[in-house]
N, CA, C and O atoms as a DFTB+ gen file, in Angstrom:
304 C
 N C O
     1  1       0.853      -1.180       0.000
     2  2       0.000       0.000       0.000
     3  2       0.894       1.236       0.000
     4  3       2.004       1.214       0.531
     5  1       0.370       2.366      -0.631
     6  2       1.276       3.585      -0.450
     7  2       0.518       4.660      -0.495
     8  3      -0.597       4.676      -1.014
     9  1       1.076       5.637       0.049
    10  2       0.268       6.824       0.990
    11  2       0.812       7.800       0.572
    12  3       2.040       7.883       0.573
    13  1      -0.056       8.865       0.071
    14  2       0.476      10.240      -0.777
    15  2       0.005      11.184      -0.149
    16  3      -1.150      11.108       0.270
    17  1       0.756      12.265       0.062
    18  2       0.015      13.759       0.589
    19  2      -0.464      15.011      -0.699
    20  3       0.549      15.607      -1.063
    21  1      -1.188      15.293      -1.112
    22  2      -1.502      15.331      -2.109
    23  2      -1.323      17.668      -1.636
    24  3      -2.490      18.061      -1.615
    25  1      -0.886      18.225      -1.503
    26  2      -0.537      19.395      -1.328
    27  2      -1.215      20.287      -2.847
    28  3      -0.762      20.254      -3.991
    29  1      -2.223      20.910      -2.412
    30  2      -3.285      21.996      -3.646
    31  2      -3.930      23.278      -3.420
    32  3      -4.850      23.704      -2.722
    33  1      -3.138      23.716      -4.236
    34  2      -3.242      25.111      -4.227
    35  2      -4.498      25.296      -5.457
    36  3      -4.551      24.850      -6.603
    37  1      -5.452      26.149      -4.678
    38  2      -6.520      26.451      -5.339
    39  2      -7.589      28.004      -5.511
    40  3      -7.519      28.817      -4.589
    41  1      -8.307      28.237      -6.435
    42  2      -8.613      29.644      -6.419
    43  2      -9.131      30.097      -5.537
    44  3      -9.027      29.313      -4.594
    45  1      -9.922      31.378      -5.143
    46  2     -10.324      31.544      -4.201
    47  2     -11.397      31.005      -3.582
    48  3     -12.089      31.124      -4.593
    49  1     -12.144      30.516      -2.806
    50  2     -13.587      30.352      -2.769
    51  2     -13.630      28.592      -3.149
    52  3     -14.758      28.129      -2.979
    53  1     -12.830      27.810      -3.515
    54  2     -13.058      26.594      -4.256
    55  2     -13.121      25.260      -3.431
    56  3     -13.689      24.177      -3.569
    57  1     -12.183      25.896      -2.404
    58  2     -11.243      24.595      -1.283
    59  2     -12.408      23.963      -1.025
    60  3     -12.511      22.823      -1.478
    61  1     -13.739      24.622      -0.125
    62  2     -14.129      23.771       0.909
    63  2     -15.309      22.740      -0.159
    64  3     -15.966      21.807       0.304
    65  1     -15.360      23.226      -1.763
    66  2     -16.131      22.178      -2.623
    67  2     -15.191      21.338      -2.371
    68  3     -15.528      20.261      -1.878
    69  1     -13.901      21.572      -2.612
    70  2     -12.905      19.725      -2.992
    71  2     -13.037      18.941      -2.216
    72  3     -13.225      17.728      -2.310
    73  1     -12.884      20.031      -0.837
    74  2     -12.678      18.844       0.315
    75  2     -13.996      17.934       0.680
    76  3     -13.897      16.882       1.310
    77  1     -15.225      18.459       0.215
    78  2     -16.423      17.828       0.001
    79  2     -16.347      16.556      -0.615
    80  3     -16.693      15.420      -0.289
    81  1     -15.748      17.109      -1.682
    82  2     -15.887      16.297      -2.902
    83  2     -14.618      15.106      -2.536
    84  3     -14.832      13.944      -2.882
    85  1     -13.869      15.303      -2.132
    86  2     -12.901      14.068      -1.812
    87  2     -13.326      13.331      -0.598
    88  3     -12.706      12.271      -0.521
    89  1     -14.312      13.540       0.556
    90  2     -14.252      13.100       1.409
    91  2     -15.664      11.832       1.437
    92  3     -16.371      11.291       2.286
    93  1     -15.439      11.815      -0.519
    94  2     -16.876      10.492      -0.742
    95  2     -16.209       9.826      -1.410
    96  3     -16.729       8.733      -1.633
    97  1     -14.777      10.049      -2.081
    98  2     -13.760       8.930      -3.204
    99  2     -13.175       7.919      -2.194
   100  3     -12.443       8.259      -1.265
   101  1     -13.463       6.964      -2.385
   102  2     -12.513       5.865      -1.412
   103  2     -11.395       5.680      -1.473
   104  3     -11.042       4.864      -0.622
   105  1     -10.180       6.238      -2.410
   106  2      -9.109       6.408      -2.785
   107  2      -8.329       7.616      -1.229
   108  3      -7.160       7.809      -0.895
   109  1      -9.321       8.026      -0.805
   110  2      -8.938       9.334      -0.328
   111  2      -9.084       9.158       1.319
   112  3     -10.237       8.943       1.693
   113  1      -8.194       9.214       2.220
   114  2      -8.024       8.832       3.432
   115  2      -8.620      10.129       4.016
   116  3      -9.826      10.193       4.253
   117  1      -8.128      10.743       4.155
   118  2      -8.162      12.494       4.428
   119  2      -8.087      13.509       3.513
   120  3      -7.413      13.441       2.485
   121  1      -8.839      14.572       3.888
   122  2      -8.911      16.070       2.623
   123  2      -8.903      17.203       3.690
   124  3      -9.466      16.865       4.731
   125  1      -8.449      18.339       3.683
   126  2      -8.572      19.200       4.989
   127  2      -8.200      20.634       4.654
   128  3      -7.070      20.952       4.284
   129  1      -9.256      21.520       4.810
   130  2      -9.061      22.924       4.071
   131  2      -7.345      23.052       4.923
   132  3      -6.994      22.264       5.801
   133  1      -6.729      23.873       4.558
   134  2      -5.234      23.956       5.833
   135  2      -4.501      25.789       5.531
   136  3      -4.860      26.476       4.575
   137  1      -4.094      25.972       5.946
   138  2      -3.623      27.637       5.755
   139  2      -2.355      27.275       5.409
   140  3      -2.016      26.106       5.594
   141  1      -1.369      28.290       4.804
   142  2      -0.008      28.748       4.049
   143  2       0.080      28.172       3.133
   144  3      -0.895      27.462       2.887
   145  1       1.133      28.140       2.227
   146  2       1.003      28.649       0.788
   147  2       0.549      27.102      -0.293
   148  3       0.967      26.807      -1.412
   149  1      -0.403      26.401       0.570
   150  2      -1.422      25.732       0.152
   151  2      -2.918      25.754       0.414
   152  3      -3.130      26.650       1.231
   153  1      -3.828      25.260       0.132
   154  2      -5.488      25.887       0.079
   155  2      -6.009      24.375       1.165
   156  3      -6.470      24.368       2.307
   157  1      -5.631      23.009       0.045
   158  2      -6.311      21.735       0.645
   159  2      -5.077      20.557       0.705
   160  3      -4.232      20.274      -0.145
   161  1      -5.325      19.986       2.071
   162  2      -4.427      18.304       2.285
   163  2      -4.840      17.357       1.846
   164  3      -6.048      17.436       2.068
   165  1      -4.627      16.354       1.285
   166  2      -5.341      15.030       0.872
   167  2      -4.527      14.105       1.149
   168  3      -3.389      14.299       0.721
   169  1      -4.679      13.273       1.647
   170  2      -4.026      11.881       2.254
   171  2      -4.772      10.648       0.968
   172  3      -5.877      10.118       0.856
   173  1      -3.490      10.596       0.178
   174  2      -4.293       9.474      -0.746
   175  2      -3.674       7.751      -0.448
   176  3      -2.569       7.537       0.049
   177  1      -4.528       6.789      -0.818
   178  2      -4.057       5.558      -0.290
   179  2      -4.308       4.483      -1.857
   180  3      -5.392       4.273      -2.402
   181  1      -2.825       3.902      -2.328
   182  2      -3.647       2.975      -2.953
   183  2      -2.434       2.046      -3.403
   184  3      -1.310       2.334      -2.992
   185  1      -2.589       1.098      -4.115
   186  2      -2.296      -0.364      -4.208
   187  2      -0.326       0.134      -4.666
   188  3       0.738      -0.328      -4.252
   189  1      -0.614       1.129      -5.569
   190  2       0.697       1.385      -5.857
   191  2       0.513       2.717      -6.431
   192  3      -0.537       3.358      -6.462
   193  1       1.821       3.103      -6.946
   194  2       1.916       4.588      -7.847
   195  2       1.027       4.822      -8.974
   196  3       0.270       5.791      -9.035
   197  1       1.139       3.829      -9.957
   198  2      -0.415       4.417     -10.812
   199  2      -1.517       4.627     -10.096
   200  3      -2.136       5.691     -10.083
   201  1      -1.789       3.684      -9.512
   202  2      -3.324       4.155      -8.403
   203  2      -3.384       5.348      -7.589
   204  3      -4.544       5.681      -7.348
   205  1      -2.450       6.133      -7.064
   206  2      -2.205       6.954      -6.846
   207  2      -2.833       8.554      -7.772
   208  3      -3.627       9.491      -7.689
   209  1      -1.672       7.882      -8.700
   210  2      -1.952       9.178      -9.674
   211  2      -3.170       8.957     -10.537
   212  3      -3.557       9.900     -11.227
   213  1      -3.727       7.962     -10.563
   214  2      -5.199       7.991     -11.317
   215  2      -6.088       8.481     -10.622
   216  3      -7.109       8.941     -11.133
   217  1      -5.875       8.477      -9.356
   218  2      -6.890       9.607      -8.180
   219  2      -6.899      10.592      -8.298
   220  3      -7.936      11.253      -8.355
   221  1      -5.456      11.171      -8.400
   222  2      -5.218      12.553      -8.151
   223  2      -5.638      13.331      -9.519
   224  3      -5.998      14.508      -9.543
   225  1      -5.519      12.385     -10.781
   226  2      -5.771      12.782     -12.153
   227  2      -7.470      12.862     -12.439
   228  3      -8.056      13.647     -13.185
   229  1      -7.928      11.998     -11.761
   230  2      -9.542      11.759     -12.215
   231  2     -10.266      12.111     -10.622
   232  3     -11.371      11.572     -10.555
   233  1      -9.925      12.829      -9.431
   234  2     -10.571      13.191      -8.934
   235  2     -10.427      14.857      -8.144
   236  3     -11.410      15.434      -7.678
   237  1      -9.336      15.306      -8.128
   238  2      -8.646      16.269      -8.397
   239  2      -8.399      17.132      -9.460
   240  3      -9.050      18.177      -9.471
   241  1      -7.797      16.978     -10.135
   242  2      -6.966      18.018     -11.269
   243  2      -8.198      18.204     -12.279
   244  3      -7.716      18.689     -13.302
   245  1      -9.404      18.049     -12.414
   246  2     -10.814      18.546     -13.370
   247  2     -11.866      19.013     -12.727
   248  3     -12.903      19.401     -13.265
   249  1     -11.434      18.969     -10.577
   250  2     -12.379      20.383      -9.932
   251  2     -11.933      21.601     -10.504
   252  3     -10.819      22.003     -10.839
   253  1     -13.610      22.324     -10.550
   254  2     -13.284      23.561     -10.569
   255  2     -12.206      24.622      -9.912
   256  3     -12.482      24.978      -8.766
   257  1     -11.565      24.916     -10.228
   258  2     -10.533      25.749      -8.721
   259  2      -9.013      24.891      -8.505
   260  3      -8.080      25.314      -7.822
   261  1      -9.026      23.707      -9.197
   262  2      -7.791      23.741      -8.527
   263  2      -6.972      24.138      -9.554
   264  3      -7.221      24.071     -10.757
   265  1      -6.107      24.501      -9.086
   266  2      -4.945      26.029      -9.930
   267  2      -3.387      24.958     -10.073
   268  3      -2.715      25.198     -11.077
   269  1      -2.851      23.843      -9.122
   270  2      -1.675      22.919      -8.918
   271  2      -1.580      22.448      -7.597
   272  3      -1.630      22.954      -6.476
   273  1      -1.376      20.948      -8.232
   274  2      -0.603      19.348      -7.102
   275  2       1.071      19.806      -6.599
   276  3       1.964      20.554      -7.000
   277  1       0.846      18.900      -5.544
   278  2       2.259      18.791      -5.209
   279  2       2.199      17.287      -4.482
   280  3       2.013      17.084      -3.282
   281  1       2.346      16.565      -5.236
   282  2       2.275      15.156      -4.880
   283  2       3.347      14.969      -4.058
   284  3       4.282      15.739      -4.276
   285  1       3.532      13.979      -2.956
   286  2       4.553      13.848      -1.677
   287  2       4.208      12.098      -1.666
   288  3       3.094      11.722      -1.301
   289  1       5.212      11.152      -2.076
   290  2       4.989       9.896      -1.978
   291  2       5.605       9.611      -0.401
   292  3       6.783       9.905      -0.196
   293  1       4.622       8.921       0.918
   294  2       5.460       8.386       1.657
   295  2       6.091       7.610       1.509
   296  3       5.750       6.762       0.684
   297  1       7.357       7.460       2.218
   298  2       8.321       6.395       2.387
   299  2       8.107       5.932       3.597
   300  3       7.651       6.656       4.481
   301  1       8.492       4.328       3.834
   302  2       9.009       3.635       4.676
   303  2       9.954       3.571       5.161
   304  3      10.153       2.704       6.012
């Protein structure tokens, strides 16, 4: 299993739709409006690195508002 922090910077007004909106994808552990020079947190969970980024690609990056990822792969 592998665990991504998904770091998104987004327009004004947009955050607290995503975090809505991520906190019904089962891909998605955690979502959390957060302050400094990011908007929303996402804790993503999945089998491996494509699964990962097929979350972040198909549930993320085509909300309205988000402006850029900063994907963070944990390590062991």
């Amino acid at each position: 299993m592998v665990t991504a922090y998904v770091l998104i910077e987004m327009s004004a007004g947009h955050s607290r739709g995503l975090v809505e909106k991520l906190k019904d994808d089962p891909g998605v552990r955690e979502a959390s409006r957060v302050t400094g020079p990011y908007d929303v947190l996402a804790v993503i969970v999945g089998e491996d690195l494509n699964a990962i980024s097929n979350t972040v690609a198909a549930s993320i990056h085509p909300v309205q508002g988000v402006l850029r990822t900063t994907t963070c792969i944990g390590i062991q």
